[in-house]
Backbone as CSV, one residue per row, in Angstrom:
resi,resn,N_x,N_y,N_z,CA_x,CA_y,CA_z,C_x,C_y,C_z
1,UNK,0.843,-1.167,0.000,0.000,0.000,0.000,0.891,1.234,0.000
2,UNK,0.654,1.814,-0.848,1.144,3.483,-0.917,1.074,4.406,-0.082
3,UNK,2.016,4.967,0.264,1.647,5.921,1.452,1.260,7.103,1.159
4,UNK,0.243,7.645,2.062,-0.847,9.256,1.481,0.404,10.222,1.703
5,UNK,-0.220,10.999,0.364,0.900,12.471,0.831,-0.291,13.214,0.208
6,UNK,0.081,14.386,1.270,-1.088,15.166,1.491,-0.204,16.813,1.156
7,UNK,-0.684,17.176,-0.355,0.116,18.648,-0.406,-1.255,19.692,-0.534
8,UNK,-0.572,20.480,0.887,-1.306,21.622,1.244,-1.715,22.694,-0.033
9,UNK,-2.602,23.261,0.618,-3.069,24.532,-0.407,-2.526,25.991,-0.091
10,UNK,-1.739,27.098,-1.079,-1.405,27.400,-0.394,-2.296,28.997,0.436
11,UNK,-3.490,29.255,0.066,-4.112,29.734,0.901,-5.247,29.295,2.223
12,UNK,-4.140,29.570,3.080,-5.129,29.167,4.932,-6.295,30.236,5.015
13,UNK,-7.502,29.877,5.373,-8.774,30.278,5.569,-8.940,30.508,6.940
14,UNK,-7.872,29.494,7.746,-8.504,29.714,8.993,-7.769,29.342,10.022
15,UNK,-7.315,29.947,11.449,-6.017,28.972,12.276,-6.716,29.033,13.406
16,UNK,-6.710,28.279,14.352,-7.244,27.582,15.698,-6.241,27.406,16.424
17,UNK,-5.907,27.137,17.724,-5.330,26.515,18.886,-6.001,25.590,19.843
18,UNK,-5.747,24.164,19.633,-6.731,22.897,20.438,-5.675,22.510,21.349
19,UNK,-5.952,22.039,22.517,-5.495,21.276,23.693,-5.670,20.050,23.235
20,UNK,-4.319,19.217,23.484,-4.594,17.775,23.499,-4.484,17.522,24.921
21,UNK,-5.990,16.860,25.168,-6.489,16.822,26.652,-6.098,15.340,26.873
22,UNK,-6.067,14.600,27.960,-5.550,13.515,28.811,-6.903,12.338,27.945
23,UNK,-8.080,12.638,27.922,-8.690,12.065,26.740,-8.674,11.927,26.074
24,UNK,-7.801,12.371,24.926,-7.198,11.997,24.007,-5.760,11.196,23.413
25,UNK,-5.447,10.467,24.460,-4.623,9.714,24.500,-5.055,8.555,24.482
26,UNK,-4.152,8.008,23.685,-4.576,5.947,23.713,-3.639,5.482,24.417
27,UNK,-3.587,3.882,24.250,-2.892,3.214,24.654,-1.688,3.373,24.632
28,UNK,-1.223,3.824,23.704,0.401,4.018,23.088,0.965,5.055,23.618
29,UNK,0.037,5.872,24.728,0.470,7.468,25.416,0.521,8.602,24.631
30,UNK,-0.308,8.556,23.617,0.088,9.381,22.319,-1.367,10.027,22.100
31,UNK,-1.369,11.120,21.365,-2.415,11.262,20.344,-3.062,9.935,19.544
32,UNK,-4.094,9.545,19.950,-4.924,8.705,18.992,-5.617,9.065,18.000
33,UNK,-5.502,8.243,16.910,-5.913,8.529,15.701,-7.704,9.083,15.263
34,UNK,-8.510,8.215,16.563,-9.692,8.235,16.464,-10.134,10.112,17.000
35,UNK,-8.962,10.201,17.913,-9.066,11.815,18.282,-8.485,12.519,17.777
36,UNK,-7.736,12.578,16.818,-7.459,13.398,15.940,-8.178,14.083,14.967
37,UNK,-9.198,13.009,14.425,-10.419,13.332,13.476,-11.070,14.439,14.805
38,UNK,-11.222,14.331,15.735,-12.059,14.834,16.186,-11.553,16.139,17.056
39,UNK,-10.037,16.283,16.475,-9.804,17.884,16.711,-10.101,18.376,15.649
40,UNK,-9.656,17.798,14.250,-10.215,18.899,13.102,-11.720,18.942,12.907
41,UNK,-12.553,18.088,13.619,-14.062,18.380,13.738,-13.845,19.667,14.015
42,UNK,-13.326,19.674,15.668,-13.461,20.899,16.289,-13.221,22.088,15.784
43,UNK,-11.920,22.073,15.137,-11.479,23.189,14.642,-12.732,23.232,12.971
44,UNK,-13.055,22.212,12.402,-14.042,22.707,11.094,-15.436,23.890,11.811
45,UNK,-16.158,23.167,13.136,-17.054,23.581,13.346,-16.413,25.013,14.038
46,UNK,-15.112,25.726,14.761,-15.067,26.913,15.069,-14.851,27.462,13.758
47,UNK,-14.231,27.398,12.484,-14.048,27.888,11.301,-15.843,28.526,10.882
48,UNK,-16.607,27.061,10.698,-17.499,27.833,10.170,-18.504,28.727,10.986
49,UNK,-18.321,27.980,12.547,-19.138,29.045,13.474,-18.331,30.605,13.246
50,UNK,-17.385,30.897,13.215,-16.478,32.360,12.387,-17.364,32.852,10.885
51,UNK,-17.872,32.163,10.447,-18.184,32.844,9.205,-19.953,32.723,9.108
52,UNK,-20.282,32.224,10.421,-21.792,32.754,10.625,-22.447,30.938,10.454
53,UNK,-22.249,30.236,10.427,-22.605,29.124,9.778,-22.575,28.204,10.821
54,UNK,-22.739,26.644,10.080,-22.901,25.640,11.120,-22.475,24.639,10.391
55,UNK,-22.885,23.214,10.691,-23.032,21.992,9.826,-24.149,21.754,9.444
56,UNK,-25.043,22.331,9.767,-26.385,21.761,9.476,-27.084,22.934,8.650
57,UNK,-26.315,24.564,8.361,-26.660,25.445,7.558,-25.403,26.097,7.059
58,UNK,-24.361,25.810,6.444,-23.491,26.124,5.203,-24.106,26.867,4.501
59,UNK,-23.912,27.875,4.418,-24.741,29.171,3.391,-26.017,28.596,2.720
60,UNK,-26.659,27.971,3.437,-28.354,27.308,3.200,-28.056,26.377,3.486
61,UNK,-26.987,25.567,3.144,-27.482,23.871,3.047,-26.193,23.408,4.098
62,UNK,-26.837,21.609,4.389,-25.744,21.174,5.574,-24.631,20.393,4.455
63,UNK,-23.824,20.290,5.973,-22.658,19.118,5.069,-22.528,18.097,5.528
64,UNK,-21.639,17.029,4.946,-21.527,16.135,5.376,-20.019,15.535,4.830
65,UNK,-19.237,14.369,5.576,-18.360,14.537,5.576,-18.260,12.990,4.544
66,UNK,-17.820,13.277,3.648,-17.389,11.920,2.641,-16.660,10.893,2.580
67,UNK,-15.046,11.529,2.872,-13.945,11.081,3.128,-13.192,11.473,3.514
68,UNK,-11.537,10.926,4.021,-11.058,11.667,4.308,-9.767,10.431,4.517
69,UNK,-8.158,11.304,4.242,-7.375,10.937,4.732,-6.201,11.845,5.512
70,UNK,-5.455,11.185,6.171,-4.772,11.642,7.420,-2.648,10.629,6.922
71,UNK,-2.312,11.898,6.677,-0.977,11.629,7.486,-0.198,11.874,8.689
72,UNK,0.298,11.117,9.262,0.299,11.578,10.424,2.685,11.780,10.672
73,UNK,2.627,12.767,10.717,4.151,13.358,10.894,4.868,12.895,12.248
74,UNK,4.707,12.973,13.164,4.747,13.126,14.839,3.820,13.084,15.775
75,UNK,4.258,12.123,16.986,3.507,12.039,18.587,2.678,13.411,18.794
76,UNK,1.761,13.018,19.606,1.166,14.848,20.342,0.936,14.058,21.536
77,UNK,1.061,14.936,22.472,0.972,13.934,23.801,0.033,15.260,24.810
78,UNK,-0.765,14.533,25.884,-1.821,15.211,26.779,-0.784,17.164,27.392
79,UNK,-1.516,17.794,26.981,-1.020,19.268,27.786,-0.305,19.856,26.355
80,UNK,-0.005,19.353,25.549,0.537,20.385,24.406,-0.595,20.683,23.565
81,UNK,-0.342,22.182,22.959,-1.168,23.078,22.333,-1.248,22.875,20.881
82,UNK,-1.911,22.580,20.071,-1.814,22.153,18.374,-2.286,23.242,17.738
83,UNK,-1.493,23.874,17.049,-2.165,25.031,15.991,-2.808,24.203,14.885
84,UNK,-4.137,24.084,14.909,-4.338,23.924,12.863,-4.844,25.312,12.177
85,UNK,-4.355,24.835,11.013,-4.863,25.833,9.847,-5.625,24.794,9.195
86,UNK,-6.600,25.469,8.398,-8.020,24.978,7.497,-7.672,25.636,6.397
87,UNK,-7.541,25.218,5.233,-7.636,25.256,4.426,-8.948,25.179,2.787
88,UNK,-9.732,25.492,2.237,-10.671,24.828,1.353,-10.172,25.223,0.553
89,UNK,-10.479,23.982,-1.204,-9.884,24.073,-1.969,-10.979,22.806,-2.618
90,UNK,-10.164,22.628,-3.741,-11.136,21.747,-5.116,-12.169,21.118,-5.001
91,UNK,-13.312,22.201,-5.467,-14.585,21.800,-5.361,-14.870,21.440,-6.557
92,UNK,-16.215,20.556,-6.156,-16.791,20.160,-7.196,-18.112,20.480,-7.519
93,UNK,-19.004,19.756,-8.356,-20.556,20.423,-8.208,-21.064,20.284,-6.655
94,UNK,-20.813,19.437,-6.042,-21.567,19.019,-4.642,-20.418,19.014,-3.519
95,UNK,-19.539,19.623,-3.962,-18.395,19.091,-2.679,-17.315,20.314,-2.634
96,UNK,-16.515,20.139,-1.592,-15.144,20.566,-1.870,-14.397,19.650,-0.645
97,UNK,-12.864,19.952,-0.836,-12.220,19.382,0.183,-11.587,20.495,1.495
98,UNK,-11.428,19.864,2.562,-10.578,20.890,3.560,-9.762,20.228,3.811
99,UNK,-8.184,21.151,4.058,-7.378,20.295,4.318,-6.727,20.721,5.617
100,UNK,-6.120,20.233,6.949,-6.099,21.015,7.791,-3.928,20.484,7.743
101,UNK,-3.493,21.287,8.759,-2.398,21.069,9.245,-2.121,20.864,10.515
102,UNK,-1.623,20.216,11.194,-1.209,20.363,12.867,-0.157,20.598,13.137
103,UNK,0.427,21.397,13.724,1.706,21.425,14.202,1.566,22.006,16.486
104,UNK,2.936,21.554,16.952,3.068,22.022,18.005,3.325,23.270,18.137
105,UNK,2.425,24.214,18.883,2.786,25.284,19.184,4.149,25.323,19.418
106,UNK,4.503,24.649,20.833,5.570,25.218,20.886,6.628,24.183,20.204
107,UNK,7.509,24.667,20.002,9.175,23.768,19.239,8.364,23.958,17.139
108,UNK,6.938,24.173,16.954,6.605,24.064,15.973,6.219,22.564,14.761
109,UNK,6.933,21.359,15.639,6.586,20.404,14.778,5.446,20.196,13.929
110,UNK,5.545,19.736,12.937,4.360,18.837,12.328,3.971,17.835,12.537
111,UNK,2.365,17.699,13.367,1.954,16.021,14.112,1.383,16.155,12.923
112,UNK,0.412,16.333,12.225,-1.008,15.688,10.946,-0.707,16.586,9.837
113,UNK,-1.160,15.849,8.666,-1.856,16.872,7.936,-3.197,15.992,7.555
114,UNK,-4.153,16.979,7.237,-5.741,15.790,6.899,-6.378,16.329,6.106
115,UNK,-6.766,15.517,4.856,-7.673,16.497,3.860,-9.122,15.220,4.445
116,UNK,-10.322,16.156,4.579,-11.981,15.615,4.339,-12.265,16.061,3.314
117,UNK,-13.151,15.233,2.811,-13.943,15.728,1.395,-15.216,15.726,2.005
118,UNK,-15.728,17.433,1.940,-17.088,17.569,2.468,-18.358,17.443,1.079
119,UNK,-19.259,17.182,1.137,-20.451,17.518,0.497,-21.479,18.353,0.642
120,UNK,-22.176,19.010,0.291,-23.230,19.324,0.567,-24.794,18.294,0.674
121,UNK,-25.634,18.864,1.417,-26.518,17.757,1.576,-27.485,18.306,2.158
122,UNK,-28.870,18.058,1.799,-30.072,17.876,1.809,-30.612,17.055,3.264
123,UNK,-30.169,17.435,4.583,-30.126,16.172,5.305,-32.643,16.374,5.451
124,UNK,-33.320,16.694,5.010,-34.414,16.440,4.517,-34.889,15.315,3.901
125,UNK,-33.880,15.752,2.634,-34.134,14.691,1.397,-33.211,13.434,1.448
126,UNK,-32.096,14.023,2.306,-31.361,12.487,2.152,-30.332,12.548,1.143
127,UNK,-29.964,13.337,0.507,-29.014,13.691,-1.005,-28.031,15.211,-1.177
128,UNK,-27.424,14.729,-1.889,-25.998,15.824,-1.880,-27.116,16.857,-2.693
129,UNK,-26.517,17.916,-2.480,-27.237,19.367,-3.406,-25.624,19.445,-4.188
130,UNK,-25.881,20.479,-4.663,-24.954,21.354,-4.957,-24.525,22.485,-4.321
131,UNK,-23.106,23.237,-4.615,-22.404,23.816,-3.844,-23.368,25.386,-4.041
132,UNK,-23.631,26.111,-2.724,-24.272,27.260,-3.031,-23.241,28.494,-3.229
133,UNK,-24.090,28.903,-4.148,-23.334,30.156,-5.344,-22.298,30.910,-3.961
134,UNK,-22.911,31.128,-2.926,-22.249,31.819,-1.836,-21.208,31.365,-1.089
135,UNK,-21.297,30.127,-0.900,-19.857,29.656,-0.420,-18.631,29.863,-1.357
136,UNK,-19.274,29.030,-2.997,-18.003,28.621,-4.082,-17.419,30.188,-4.312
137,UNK,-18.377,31.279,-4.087,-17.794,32.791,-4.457,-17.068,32.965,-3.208
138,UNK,-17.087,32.734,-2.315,-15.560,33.348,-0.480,-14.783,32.490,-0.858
139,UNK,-14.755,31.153,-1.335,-13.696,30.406,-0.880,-12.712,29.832,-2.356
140,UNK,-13.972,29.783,-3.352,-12.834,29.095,-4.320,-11.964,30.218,-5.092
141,UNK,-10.820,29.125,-5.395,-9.512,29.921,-6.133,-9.784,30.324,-7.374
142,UNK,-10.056,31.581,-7.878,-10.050,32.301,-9.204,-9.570,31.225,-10.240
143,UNK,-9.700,31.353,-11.154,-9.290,30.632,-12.667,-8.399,31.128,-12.964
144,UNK,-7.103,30.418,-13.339,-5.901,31.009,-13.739,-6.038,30.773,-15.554
């Protein structure tokens, strides 16, 4: 199996500071993988709570999360501070991706990088929409 490489975008949308709390440690004394997804939750939902929004109203419509992969650089261990940056970038009719970064505040390392592929979605109907005219105009990259 091939290993993911994950190349950043180079405009950041958005930077956070998360605690890796004593709950978030596994077995191995480390950052666990299952909590990792669930700092860049955190940090997706303060991004879009910043721009007025939610998960469940994205400039009208909710999202939902498709896929996603994770490289992981370095340990994070309970009491150190993780900067991510958020990134969005290549959308499609119904989607785009975010890609985040982690590093240690302090000394600066790189623990993650993680792209999700979000969708839009109809959680009513049950089905992806399409991307609304208002998001793809703040966030996507001009046409070169």
């Amino acid at each position: 199996m091939g290993k993911v490489s994950i190349t950043l975008p180079e405009t950041v949308h958005f930077s956070t500071e998360l605690a890796v709390r004593i709950t978030d440690i596994n077995y191995g004394g480390h950052l666990g993988n299952d909590r990792l997804l669930g700092l860049v939750h955190e940090a997706r939902v303060l991004w879009l709570r910043s721009c007025g929004w939610s998960e469940l109203n994205c400039a009208g419509s909710g999202l939902i999360m498709a896929d996603t992969e994770i490289s992981f650089k370095a340990e994070a261990f309970s009491g150190e501070t993780l900067v991510v940056t958020l990134s969005v970038a290549h959308f499609s009719s119904a989607g785009f991706d975010i890609f985040y970064q982690l590093h240690k505040k302090e000394g600066g390392v790189e623990v993650a990088r993680i792209r999700t592929g979000m969708a839009f979605f109809d959680y009513e109907k049950r089905r992806p929409v399409r991307v609304p005219d208002l998001f793809r105009c703040r966030f996507a990259e001009p046409a070169t």
